[in-house]
C-alpha positions in Angstrom: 30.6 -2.7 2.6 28.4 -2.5 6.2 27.4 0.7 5.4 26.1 0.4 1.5 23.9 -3.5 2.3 22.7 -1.1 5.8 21.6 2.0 3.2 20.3 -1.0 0.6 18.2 -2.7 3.7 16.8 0.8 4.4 15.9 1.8 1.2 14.1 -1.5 0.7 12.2 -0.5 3.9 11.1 2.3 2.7 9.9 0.5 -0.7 7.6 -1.9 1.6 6.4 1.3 3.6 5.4 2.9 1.0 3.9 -0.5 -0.8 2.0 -0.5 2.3 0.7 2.7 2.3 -0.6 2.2 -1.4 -2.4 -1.1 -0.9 -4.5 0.3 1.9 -5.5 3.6 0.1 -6.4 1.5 -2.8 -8.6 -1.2 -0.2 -10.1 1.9 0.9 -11.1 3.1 -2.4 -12.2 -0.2 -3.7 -14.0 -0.6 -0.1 -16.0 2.8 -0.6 -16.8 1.4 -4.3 -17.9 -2.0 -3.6 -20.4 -0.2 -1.0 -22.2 2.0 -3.9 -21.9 -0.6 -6.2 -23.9 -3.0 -3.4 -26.2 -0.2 -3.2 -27.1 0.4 -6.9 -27.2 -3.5 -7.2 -30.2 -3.6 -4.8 
């Protein structure tokens, strides 16, 4: 019973890691966009 809520907390780790890792690619892409949109607004 340890063992599967130990694998079920890990794999829920590696959800949020990877959650993570997707938000800040896509605040990097909408960063780089609001820039040239800034741009072309001026």
């Amino acid at each position: 019973m340890q063992e599967t809520e130990s694998r079920i907390g890990s794999e829920q780790h590696l959800d949020v890691c990877i959650l993570e890792k997707e938000t800040q690619e896509m605040q990097d892409v909408l960063a780089r966009a609001l820039v040239q949109i800034l741009r072309y607004a001026r």
